[in-house]
C-alpha positions as CSV (number, residue, x, y, z in Angstrom):
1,X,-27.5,-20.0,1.5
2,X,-28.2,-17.0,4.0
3,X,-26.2,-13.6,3.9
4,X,-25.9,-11.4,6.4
5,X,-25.8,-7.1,6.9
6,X,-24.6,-5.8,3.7
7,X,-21.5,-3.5,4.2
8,X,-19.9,-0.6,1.6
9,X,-16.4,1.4,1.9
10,X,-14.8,3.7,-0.2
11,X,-11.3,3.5,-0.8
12,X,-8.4,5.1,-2.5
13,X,-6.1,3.6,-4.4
14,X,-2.7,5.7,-4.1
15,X,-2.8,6.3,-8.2
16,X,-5.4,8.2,-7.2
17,X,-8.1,5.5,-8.4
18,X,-11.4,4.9,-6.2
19,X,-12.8,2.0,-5.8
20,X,-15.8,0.7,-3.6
21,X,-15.5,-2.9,-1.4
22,X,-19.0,-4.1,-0.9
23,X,-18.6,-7.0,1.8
24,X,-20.9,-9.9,2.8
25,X,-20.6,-12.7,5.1
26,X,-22.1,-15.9,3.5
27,X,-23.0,-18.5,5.3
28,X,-24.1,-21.7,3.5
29,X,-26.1,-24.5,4.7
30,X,-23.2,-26.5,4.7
31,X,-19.8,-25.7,5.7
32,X,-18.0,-22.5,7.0
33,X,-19.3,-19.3,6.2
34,X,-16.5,-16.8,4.1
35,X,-16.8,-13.4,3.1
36,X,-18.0,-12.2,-0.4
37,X,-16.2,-8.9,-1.6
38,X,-17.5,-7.6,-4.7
39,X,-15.4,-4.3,-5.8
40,X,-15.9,-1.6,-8.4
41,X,-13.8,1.3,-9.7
42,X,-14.9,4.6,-10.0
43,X,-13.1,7.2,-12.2
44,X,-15.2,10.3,-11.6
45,X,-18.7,11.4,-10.0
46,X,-20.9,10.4,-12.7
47,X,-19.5,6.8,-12.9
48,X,-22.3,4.0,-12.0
49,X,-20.2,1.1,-10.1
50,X,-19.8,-1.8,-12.0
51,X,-18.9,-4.4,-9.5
52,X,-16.4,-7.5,-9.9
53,X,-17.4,-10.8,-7.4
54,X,-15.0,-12.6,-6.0
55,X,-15.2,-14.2,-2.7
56,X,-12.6,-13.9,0.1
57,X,-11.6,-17.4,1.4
58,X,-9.4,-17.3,3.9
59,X,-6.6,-20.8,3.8
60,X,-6.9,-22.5,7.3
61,X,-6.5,-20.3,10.0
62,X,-4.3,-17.9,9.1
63,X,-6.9,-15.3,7.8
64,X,-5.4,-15.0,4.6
65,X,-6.6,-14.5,1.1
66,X,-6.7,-17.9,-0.8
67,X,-5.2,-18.3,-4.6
68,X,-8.6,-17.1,-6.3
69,X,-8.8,-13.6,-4.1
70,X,-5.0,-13.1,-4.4
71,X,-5.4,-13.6,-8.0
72,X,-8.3,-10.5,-8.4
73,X,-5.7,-8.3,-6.2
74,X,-2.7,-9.2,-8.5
75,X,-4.9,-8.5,-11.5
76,X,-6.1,-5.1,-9.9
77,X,-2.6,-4.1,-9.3
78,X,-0.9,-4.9,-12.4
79,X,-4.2,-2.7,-14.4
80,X,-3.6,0.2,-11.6
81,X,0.3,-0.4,-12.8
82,X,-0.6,0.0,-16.4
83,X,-2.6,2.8,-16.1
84,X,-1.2,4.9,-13.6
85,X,2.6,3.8,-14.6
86,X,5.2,2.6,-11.8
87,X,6.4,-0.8,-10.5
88,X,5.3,-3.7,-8.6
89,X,6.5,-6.9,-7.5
90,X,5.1,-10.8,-6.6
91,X,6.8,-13.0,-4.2
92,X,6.6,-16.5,-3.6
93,X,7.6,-17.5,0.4
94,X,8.2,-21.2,0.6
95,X,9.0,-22.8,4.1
96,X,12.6,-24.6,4.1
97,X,12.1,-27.7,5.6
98,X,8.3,-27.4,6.6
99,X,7.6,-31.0,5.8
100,X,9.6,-32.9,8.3
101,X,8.5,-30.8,10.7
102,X,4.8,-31.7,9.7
103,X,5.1,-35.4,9.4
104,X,7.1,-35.8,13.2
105,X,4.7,-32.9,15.0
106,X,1.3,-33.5,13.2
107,X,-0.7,-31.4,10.9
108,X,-2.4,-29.9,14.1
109,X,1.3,-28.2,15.0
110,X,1.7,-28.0,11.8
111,X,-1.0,-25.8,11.0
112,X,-0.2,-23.7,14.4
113,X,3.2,-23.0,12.6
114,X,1.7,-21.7,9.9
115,X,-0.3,-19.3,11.6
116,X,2.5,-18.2,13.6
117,X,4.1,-17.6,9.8
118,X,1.4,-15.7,9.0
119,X,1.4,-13.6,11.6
120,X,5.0,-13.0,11.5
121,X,4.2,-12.0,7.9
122,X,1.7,-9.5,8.5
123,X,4.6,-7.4,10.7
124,X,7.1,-7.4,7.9
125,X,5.3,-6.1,5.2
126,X,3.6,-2.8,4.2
127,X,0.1,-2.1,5.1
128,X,-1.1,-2.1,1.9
129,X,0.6,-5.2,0.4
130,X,-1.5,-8.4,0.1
131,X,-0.8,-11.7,1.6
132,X,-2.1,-14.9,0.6
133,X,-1.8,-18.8,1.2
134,X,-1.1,-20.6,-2.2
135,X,-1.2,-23.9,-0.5
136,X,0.6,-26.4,1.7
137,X,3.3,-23.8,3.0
138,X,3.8,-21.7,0.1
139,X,2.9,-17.7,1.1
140,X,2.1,-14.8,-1.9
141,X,3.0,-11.0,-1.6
142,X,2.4,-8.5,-3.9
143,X,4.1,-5.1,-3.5
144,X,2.2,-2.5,-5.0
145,X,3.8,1.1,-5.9
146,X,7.1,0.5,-5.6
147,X,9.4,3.2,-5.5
148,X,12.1,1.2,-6.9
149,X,13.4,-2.4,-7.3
150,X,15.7,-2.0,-4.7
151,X,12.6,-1.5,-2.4
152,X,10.8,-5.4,-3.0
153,X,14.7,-6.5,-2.5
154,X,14.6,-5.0,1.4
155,X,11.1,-6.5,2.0
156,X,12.5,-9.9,0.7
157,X,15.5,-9.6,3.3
158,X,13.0,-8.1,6.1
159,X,11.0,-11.2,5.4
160,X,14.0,-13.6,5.8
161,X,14.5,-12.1,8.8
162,X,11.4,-11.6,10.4
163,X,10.6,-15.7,9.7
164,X,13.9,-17.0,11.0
165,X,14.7,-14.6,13.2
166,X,13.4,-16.3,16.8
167,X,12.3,-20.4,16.7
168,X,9.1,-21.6,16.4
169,X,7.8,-23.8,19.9
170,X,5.8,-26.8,19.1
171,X,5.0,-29.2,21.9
172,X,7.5,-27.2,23.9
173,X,10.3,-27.6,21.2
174,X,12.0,-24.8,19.5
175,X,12.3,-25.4,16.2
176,X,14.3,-23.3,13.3
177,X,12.5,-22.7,10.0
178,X,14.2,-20.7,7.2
179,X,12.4,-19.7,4.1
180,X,13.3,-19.0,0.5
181,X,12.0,-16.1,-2.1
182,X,11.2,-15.9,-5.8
183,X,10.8,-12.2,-7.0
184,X,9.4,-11.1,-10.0
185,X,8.6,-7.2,-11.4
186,X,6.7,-6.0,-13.5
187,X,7.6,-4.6,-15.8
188,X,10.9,-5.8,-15.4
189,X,10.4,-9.4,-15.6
190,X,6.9,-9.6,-17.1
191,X,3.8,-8.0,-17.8
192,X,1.2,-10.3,-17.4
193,X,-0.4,-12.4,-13.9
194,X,0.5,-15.9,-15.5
195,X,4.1,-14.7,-16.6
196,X,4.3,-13.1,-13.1
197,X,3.8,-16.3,-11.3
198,X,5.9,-18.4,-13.7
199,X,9.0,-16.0,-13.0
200,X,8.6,-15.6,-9.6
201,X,8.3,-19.4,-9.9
202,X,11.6,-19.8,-11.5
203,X,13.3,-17.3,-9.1
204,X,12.1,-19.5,-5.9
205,X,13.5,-23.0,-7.4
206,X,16.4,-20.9,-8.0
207,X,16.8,-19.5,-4.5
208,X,16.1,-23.1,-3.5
209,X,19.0,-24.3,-5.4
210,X,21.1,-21.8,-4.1
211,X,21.5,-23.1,-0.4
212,X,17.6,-22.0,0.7
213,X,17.0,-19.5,3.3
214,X,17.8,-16.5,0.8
215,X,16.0,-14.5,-1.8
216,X,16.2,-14.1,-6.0
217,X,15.0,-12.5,-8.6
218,X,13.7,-13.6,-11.7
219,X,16.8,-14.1,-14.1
């Protein structure tokens, strides 16, 4: 495979944690080329980065972090959690009714749709929360620093909101889409990435049980 120019930022994580992003764009001799993001924390002057790989797939065309790059960024969070204190939260969006819609307009529309969601997405959540596609049309969010519980409960309904809010247009139809959302905090609900996703698991089912197009949190 070939890489291209080789570039380095420096961020700051709002615990108060640096960290440096070194990103690549790799592009192998067959298929699309995806960005490789290797990231190191640094805790004071003297520290030697010692980075972590992990390439950032986007799903489709929506320019979102797939499963295995939302998976580093959970794990980052819930260490930053640990160590600095404080709350976060993981939601799972699922599309209410997503699949009929698919099946009578085509993937091709169907995949439009999803970017639309995406997009729609991006302007309901904070800057520095992190989107992902799980798969199929099943969206990620993790809420970093939250100031309370109360605060991943407004995103949830801003979300609702922001998804359902105007119809969709495919093939010059408007169609209506609702979605549901499974909350889960740590360290509320669980403390651990694989307990994290299980609850906020439950909490979707549960919110799809309820009537759909509404949020809960994990029991």
């Amino acid at each position: 495979m070939t890489t291209s120019s080789e570039k380095t930022y420096f961020n700051l994580h709002i615990t108060g944690l640096g960290y440096l992003n070194r990103i690549r764009e790799v592009t192998p001799k067959k298929g699309e080329s995806f960005l490789a993001c290797d990231i190191a924390a640094i805790n004071g002057p003297s520290d030697a980065p010692e980075y972590r790989r992990f390439d950032v797939r986007v799903s489709g065309s929506e320019g979102l972090l797939n499963r295995r790059a939302f998976s580093e960024k959970l794990q980052m969070s819930l260490q930053a959690r640990k160590q600095g204190g404080g709350s976060m939260a993981l939601m799972l969006i699922d599309l209410d009714g997503f699949k009929p819609v698919n099946d009578s307009h085509g993937h091709d529309q169907g995949d439009e749709l999803l970017i639309e969601v995406a997009e729609r997405l991006r302007e309901t959540v904070r800057d520095h929360d992190v989107l992902c596609r799980i798969g199929g049309d099943e969206f990620g969010v993790i809420l970093d620093s939250l100031v309370s519980e109360k605060r991943a409960v407004s995103i949830a309904e801003r979300i609702l909101h922001g998804l359902s809010r105007q119809p969709y247009l495919l093939n010059g139809q408007a169609i209506r889409l609702s979605a549901s959302i499974g909350i889960a905090i740590y360290p509320g609900d669980a403390e651990c990435e694989t307990s994290l996703f299980k609850q906020a698991d439950l909490a979707l089912y549960q919110a799809k049980e309820d009537g759909r197009g509404r949020w809960c949190r994990a029991a």
